[in-house]
PyMOL commands that place a pseudoatom at each C-alpha (Angstrom):
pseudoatom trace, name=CA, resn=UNK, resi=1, chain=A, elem=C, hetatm=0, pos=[102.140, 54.295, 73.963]
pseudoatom trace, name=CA, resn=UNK, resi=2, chain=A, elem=C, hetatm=0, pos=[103.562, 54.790, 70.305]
pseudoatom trace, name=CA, resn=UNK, resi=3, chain=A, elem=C, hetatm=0, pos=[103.478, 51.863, 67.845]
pseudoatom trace, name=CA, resn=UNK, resi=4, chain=A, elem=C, hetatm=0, pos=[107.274, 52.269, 67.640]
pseudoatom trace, name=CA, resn=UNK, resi=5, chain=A, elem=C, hetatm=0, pos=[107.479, 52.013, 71.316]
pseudoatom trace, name=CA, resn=UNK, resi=6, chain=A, elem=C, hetatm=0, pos=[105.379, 48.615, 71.496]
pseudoatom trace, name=CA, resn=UNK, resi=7, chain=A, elem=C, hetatm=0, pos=[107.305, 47.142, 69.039]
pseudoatom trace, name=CA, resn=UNK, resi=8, chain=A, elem=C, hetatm=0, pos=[110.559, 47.697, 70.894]
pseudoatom trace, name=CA, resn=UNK, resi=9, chain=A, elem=C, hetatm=0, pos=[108.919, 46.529, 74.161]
pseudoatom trace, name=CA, resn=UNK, resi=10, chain=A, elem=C, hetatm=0, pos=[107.537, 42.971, 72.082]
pseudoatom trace, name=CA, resn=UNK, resi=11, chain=A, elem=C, hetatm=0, pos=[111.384, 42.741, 70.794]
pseudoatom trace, name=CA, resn=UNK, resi=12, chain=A, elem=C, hetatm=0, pos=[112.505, 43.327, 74.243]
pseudoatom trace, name=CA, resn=UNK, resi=13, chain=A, elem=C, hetatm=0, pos=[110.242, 40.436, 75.345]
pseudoatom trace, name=CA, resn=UNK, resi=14, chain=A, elem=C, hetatm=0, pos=[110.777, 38.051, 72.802]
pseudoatom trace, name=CA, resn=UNK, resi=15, chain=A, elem=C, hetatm=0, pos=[114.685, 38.233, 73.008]
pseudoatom trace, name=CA, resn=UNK, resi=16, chain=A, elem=C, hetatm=0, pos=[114.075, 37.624, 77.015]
pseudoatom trace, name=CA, resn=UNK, resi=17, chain=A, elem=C, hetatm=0, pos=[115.453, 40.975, 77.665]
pseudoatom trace, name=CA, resn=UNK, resi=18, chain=A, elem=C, hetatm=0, pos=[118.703, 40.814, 75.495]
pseudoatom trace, name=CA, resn=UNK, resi=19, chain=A, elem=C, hetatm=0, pos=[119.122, 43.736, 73.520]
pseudoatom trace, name=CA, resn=UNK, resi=20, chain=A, elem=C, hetatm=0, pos=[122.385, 42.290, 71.213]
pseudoatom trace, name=CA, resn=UNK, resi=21, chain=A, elem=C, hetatm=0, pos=[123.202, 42.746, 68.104]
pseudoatom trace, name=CA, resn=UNK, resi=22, chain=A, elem=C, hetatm=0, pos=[122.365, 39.523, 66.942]
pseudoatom trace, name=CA, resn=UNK, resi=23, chain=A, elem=C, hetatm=0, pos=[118.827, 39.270, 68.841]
pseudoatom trace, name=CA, resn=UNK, resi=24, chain=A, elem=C, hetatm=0, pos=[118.151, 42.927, 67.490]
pseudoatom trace, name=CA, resn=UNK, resi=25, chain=A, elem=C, hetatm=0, pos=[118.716, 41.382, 63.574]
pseudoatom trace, name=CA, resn=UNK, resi=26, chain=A, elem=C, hetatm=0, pos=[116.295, 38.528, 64.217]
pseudoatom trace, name=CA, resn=UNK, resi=27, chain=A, elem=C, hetatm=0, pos=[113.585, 40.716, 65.560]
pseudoatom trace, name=CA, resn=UNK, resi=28, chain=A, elem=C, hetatm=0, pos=[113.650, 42.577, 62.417]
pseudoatom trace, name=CA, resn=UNK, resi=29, chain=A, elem=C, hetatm=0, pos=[111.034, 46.167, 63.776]
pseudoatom trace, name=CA, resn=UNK, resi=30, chain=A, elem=C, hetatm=0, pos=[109.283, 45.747, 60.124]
pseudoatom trace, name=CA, resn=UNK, resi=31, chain=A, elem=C, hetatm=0, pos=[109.482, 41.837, 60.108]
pseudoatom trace, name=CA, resn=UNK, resi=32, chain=A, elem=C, hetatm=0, pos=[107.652, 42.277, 63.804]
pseudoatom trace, name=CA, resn=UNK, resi=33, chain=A, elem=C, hetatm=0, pos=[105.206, 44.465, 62.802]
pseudoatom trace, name=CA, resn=UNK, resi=34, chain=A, elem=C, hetatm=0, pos=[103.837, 42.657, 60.486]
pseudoatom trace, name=CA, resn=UNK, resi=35, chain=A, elem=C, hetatm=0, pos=[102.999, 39.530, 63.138]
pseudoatom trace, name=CA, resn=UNK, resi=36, chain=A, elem=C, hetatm=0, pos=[101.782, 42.301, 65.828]
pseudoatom trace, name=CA, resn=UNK, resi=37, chain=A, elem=C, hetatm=0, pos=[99.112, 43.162, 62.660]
pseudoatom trace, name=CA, resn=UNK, resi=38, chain=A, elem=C, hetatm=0, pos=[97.968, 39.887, 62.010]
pseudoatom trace, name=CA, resn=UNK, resi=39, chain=A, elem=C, hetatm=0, pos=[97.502, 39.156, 66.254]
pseudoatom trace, name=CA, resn=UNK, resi=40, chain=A, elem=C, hetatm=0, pos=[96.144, 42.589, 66.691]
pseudoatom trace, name=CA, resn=UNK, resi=41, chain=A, elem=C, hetatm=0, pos=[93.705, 41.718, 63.940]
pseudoatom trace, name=CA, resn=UNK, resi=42, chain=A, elem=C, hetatm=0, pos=[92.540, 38.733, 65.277]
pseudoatom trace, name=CA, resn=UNK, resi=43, chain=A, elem=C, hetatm=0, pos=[91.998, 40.553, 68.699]
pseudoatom trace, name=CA, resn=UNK, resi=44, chain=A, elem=C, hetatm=0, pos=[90.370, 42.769, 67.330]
pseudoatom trace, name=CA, resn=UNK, resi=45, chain=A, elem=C, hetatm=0, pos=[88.176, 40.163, 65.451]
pseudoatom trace, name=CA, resn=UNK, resi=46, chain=A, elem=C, hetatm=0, pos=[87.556, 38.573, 68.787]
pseudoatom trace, name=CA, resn=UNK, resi=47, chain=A, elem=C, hetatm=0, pos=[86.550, 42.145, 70.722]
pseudoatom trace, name=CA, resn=UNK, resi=48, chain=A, elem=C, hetatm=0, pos=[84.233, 42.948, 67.485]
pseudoatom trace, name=CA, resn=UNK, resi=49, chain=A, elem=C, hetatm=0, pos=[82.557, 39.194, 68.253]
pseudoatom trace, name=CA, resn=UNK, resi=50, chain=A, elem=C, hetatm=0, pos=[82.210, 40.149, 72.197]
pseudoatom trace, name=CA, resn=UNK, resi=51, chain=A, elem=C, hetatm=0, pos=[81.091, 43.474, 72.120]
pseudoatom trace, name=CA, resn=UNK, resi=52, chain=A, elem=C, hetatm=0, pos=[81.399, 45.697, 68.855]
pseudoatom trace, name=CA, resn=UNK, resi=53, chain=A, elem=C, hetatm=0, pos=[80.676, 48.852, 70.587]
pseudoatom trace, name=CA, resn=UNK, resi=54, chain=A, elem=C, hetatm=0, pos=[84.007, 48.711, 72.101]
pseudoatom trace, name=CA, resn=UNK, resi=55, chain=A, elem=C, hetatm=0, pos=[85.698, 49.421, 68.896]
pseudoatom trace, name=CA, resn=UNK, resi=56, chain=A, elem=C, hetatm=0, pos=[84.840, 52.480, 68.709]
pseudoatom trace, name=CA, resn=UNK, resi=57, chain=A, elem=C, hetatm=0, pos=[88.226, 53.311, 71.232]
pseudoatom trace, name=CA, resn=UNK, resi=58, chain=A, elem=C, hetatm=0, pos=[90.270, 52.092, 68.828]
pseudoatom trace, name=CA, resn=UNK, resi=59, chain=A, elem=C, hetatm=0, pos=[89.163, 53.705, 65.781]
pseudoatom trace, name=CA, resn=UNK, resi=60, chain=A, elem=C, hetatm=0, pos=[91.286, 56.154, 64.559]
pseudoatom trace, name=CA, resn=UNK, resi=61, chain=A, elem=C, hetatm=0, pos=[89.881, 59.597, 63.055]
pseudoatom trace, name=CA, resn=UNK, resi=62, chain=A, elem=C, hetatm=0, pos=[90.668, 60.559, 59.184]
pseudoatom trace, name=CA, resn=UNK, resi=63, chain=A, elem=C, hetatm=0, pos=[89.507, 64.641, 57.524]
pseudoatom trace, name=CA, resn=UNK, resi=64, chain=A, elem=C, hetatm=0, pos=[89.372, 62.816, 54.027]
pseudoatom trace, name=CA, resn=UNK, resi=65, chain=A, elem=C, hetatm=0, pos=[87.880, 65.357, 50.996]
pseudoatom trace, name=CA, resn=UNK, resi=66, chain=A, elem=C, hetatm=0, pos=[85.132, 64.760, 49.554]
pseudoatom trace, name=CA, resn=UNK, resi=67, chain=A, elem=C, hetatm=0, pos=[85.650, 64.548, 45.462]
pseudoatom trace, name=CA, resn=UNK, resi=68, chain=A, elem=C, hetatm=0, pos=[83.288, 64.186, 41.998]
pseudoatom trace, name=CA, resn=UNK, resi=69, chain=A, elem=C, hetatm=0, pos=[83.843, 61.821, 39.492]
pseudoatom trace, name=CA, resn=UNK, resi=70, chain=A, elem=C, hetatm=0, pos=[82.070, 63.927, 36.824]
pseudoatom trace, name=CA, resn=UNK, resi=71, chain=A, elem=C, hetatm=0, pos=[82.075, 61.134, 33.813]
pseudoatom trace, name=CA, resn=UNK, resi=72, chain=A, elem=C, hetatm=0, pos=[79.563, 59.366, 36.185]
pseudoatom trace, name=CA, resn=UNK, resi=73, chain=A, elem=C, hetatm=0, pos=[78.132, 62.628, 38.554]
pseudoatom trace, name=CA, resn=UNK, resi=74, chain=A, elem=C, hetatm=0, pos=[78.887, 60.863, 41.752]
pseudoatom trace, name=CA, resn=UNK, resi=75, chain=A, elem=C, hetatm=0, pos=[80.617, 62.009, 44.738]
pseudoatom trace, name=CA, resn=UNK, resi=76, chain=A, elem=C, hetatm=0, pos=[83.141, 59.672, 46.948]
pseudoatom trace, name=CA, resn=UNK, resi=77, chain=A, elem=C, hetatm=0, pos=[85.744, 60.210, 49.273]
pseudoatom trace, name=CA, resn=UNK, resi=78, chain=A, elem=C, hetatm=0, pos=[88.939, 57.544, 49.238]
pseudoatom trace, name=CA, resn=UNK, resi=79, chain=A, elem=C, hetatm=0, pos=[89.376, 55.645, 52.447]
pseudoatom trace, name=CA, resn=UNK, resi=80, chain=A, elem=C, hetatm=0, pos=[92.690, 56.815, 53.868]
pseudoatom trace, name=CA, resn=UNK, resi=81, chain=A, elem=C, hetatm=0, pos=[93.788, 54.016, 55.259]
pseudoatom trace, name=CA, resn=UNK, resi=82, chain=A, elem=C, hetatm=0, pos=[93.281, 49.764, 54.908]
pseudoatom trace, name=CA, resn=UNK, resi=83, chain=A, elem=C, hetatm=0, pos=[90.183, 48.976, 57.234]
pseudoatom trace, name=CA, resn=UNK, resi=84, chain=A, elem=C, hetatm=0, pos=[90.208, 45.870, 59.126]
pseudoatom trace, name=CA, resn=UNK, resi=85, chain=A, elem=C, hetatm=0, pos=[87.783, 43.087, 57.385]
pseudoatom trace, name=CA, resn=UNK, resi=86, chain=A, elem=C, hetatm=0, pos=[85.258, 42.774, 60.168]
pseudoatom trace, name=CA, resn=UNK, resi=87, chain=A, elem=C, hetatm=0, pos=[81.874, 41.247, 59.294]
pseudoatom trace, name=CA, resn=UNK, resi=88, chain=A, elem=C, hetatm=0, pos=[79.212, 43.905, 58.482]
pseudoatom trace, name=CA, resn=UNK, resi=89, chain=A, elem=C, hetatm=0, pos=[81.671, 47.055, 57.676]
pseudoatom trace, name=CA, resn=UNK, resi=90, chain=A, elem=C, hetatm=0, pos=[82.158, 46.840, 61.634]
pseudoatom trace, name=CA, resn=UNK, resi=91, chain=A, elem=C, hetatm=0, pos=[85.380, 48.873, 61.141]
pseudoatom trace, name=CA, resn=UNK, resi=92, chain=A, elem=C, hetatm=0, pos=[83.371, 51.890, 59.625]
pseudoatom trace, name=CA, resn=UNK, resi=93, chain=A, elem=C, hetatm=0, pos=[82.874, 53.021, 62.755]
pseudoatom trace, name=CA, resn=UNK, resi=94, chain=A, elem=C, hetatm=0, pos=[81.556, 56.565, 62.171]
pseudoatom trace, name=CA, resn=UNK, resi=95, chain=A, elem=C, hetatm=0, pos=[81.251, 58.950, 59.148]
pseudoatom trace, name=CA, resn=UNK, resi=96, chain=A, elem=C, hetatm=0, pos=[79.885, 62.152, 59.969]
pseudoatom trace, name=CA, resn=UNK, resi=97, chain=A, elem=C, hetatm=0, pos=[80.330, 65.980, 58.520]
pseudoatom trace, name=CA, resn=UNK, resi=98, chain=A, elem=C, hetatm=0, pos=[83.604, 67.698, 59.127]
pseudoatom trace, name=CA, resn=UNK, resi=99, chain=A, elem=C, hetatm=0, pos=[82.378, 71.099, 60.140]
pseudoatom trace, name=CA, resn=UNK, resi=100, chain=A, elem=C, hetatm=0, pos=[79.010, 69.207, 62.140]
pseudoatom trace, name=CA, resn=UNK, resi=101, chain=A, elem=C, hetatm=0, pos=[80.224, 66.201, 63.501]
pseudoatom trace, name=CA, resn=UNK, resi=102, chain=A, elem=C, hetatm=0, pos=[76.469, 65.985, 64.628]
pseudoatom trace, name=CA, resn=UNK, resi=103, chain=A, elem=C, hetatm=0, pos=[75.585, 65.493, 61.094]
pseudoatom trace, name=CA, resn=UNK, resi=104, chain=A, elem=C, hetatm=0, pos=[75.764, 61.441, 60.796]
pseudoatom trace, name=CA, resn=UNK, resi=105, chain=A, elem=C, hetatm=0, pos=[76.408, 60.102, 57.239]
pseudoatom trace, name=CA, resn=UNK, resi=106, chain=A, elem=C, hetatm=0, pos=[74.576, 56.459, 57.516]
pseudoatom trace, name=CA, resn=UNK, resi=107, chain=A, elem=C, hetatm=0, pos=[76.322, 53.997, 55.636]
pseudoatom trace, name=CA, resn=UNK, resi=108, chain=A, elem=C, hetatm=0, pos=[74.592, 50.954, 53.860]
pseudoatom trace, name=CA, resn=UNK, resi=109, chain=A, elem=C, hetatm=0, pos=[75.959, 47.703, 52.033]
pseudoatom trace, name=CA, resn=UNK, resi=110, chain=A, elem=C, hetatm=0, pos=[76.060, 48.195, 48.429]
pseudoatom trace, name=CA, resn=UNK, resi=111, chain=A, elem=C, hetatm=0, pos=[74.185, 45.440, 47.758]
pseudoatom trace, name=CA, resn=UNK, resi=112, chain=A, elem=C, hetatm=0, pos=[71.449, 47.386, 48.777]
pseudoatom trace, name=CA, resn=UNK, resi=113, chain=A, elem=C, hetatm=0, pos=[71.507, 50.013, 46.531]
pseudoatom trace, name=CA, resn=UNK, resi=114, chain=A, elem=C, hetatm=0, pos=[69.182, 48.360, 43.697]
pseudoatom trace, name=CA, resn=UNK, resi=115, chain=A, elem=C, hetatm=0, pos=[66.878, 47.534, 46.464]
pseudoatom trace, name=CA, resn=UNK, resi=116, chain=A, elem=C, hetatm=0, pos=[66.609, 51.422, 47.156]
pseudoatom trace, name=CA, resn=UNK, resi=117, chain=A, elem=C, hetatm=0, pos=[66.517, 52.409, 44.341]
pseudoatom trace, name=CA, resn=UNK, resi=118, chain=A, elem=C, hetatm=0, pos=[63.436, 49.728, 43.906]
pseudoatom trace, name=CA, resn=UNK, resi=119, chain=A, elem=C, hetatm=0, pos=[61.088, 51.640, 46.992]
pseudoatom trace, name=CA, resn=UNK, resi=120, chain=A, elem=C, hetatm=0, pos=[59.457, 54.543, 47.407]
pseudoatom trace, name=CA, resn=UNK, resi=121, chain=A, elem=C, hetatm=0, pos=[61.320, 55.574, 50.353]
pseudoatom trace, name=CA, resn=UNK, resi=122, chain=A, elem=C, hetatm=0, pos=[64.432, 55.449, 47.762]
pseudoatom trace, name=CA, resn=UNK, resi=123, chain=A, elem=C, hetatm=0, pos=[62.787, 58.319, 45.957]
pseudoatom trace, name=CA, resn=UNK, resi=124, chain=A, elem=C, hetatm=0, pos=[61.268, 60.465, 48.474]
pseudoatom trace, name=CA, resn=UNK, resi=125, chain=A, elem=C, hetatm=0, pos=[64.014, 60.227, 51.116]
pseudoatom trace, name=CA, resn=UNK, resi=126, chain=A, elem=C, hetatm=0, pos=[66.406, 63.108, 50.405]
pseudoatom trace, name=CA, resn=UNK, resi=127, chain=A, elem=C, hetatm=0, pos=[68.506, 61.773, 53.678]
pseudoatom trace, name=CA, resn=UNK, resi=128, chain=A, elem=C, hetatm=0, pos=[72.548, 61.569, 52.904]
pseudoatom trace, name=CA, resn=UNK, resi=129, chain=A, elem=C, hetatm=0, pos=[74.126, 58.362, 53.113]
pseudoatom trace, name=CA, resn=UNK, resi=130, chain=A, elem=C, hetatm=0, pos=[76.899, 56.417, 51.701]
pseudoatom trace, name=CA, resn=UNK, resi=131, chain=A, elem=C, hetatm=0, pos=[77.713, 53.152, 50.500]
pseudoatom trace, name=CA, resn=UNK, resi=132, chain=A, elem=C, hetatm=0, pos=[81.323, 51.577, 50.058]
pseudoatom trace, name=CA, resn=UNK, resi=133, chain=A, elem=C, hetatm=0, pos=[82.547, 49.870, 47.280]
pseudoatom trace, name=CA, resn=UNK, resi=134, chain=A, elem=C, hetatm=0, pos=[85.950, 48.093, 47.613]
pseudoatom trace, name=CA, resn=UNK, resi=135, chain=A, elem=C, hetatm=0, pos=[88.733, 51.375, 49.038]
pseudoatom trace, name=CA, resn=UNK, resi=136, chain=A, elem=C, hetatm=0, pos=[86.236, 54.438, 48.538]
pseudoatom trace, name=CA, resn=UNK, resi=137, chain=A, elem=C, hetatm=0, pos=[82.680, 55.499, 49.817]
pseudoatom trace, name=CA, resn=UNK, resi=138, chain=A, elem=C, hetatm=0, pos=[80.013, 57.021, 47.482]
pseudoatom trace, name=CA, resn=UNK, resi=139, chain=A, elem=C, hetatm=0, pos=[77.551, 59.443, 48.743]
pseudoatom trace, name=CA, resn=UNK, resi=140, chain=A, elem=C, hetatm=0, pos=[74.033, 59.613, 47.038]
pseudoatom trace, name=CA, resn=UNK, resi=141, chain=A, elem=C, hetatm=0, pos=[72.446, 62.970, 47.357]
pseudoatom trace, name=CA, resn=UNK, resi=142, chain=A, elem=C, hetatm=0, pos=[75.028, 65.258, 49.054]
pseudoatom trace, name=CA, resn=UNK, resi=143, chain=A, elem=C, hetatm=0, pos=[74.834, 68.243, 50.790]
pseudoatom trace, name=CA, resn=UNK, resi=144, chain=A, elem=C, hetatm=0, pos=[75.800, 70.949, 49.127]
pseudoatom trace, name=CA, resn=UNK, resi=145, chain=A, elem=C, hetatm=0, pos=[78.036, 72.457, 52.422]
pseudoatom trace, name=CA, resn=UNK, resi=146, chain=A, elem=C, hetatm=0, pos=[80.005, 69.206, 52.757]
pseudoatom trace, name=CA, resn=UNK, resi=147, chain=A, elem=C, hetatm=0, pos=[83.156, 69.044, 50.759]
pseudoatom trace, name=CA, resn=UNK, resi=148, chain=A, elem=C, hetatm=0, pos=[85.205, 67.328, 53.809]
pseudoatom trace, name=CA, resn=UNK, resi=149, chain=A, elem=C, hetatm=0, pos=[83.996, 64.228, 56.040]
pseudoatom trace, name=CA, resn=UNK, resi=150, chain=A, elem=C, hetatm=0, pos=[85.177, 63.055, 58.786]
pseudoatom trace, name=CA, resn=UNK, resi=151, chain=A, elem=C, hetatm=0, pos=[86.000, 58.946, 59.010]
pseudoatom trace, name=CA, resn=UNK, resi=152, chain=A, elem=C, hetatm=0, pos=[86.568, 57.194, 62.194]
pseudoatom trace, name=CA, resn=UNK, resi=153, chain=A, elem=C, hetatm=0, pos=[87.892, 53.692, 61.236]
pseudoatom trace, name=CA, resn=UNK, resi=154, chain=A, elem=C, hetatm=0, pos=[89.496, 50.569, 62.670]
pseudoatom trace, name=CA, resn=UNK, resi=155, chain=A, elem=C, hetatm=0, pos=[92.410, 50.177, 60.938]
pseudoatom trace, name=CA, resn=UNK, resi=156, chain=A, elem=C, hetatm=0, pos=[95.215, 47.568, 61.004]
pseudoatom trace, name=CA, resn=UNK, resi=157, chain=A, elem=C, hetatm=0, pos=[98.514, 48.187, 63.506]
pseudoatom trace, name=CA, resn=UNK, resi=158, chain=A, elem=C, hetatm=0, pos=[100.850, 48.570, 60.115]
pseudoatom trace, name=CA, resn=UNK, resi=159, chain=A, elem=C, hetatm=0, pos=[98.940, 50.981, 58.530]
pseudoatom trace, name=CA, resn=UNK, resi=160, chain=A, elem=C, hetatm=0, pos=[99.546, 53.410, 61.858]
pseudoatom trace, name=CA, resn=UNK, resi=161, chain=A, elem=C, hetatm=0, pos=[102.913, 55.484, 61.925]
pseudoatom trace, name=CA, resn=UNK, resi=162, chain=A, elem=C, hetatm=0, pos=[105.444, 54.837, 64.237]
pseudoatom trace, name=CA, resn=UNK, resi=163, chain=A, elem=C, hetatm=0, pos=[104.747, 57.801, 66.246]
pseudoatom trace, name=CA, resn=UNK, resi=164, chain=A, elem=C, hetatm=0, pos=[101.135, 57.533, 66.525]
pseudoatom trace, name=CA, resn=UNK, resi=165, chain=A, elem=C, hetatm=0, pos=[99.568, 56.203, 69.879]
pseudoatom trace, name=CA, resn=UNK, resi=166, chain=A, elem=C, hetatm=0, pos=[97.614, 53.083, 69.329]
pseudoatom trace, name=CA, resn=UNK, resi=167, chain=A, elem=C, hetatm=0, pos=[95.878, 51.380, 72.791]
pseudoatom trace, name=CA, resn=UNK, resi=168, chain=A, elem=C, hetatm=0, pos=[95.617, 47.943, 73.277]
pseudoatom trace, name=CA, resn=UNK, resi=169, chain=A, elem=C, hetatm=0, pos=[92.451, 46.146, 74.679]
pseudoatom trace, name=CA, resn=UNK, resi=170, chain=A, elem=C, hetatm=0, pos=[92.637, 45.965, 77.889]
pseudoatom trace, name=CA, resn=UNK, resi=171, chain=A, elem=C, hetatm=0, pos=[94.006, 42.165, 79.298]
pseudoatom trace, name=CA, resn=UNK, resi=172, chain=A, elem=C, hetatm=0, pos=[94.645, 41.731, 75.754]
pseudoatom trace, name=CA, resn=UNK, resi=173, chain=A, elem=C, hetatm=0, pos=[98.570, 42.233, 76.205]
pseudoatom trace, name=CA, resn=UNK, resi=174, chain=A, elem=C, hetatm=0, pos=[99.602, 38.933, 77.115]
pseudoatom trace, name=CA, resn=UNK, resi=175, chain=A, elem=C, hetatm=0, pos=[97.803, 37.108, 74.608]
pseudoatom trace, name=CA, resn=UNK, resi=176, chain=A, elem=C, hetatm=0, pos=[98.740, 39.873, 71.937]
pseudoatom trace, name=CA, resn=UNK, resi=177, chain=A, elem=C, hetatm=0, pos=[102.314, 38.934, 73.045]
pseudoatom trace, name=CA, resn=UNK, resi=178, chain=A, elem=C, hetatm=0, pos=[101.934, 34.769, 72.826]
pseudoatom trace, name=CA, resn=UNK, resi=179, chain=A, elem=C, hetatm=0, pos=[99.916, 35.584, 69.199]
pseudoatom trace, name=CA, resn=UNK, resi=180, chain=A, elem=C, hetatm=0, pos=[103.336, 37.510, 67.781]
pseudoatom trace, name=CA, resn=UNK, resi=181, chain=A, elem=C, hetatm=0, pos=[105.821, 34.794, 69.678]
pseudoatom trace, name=CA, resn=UNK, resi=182, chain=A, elem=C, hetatm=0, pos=[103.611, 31.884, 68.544]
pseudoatom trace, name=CA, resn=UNK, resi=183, chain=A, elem=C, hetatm=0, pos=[103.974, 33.494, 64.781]
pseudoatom trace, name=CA, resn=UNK, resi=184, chain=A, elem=C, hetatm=0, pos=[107.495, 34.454, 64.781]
pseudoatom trace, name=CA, resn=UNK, resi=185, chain=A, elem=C, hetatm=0, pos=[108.328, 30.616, 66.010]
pseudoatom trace, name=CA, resn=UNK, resi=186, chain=A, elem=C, hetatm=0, pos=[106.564, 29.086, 62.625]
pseudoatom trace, name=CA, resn=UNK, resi=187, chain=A, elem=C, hetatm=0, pos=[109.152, 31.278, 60.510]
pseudoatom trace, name=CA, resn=UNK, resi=188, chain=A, elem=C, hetatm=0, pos=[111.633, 29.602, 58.368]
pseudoatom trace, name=CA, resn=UNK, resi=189, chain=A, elem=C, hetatm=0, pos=[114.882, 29.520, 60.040]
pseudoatom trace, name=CA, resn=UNK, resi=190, chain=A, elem=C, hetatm=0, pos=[117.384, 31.908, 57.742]
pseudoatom trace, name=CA, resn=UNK, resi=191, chain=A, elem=C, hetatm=0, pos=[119.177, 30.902, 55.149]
pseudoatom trace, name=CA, resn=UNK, resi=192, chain=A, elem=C, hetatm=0, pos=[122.679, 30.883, 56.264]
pseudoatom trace, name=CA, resn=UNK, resi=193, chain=A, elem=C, hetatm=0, pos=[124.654, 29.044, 53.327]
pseudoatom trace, name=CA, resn=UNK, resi=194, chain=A, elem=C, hetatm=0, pos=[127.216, 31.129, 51.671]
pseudoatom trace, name=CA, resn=UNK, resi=195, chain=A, elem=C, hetatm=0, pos=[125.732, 30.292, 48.458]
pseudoatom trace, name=CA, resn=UNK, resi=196, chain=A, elem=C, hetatm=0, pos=[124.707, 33.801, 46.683]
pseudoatom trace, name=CA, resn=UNK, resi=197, chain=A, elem=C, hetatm=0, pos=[121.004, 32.722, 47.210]
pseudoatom trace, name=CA, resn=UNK, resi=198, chain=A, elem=C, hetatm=0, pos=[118.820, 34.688, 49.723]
pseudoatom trace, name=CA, resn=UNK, resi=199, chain=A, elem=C, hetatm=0, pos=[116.017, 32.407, 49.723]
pseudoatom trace, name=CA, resn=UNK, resi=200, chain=A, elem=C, hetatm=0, pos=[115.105, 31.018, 52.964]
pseudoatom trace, name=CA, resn=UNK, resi=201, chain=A, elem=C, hetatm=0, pos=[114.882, 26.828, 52.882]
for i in range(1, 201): cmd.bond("trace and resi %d" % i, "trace and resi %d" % (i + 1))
show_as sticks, trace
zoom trace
């Protein structure tokens, strides 16, 4: 289903089926999708700590260019997208060659670059790979045919658009639902004081 589509159907269900006026302003669509991120997150958290291969269905797939910072002579492409923060760059899911998808582009913590750079292997290997530092990638010795790459990442439900299809884990629905309810309870109750001040107390 669409992301626009889920949210409606979590409104729906958290206004026990009463579409009003007044249910439809509490359930803000933007207020709501930014609980169904934070629960999707943490299912996704709990899939990546269960069986990480299974993220790979929900990554979605990004052409991003591949661009030269010439003050420095290094190549990098921009992630496209927030990734979700999943121990050991788990949302990276696959970075590979636009035109050769077969062509994997490994990629390793930065951390160990100096250690690389430190061993033979460092010097003789003429392999591509990457390594990512904070919302970009770096490539050390690129091919001279690549100028696109192709990203498949795990990304958070708000960074989606509304008419993409996003798929939830499967049995995950119900406890995706209880997640957003459970969060929407703990918000402040609105401010409803004709006073001139927005502020919730």
């Amino acid at each position: 289903m669409t992301k626009e589509k889920f949210i409606d159907l979590i409104i729906h269900r958290l206004s026990g089926g009463n579409t009003s006026a007044d249910l439809l302003g509490k359930y803000d669509k933007r207020v709501v999708e930014k609980h169904a991120t934070v629960a999707m997150n943490s299912v996704m958290f709990d899939l990546f700590r269960s069986n990480e291969s299974a993220l790979d269905l929900y990554a979605k797939d990004h052409v991003v260019q591949v661009q030269n910072n010439t003050t420095y002579d290094r190549y990098y492409a921009d992630f496209p997208a927030q990734i979700i923060q999943l121990p050991g760059q788990a949302g990276i899911r696959l970075i590979t060659a636009k035109q050769d998808p077969t062509f994997v582009i490994p990629v390793v913590p930065s951390s160990a670059m100096s250690s690389l750079a430190n061993l033979d292997v460092g010097n003789l290997d003429d392999r591509m790979y990457g390594y990512v530092t904070q919302e970009r990638v770096y490539f050390v010795n690129k091919r001279d045919d690549i100028d696109y790459v192709l990203m498949k990442l795990v990304i958070p439900l708000d960074e989606y658009d509304w008419d993409d299809n996003i798929y939830l884990p499967s049995g995950k629905g119900v406890e995706i639902e209880q997640l957003i309810g459970d969060l929407m309870l703990r918000m402040p109750k609105e401010d409803m004081i004709n006073d001139n001040n927005s502020e919730r107390p």
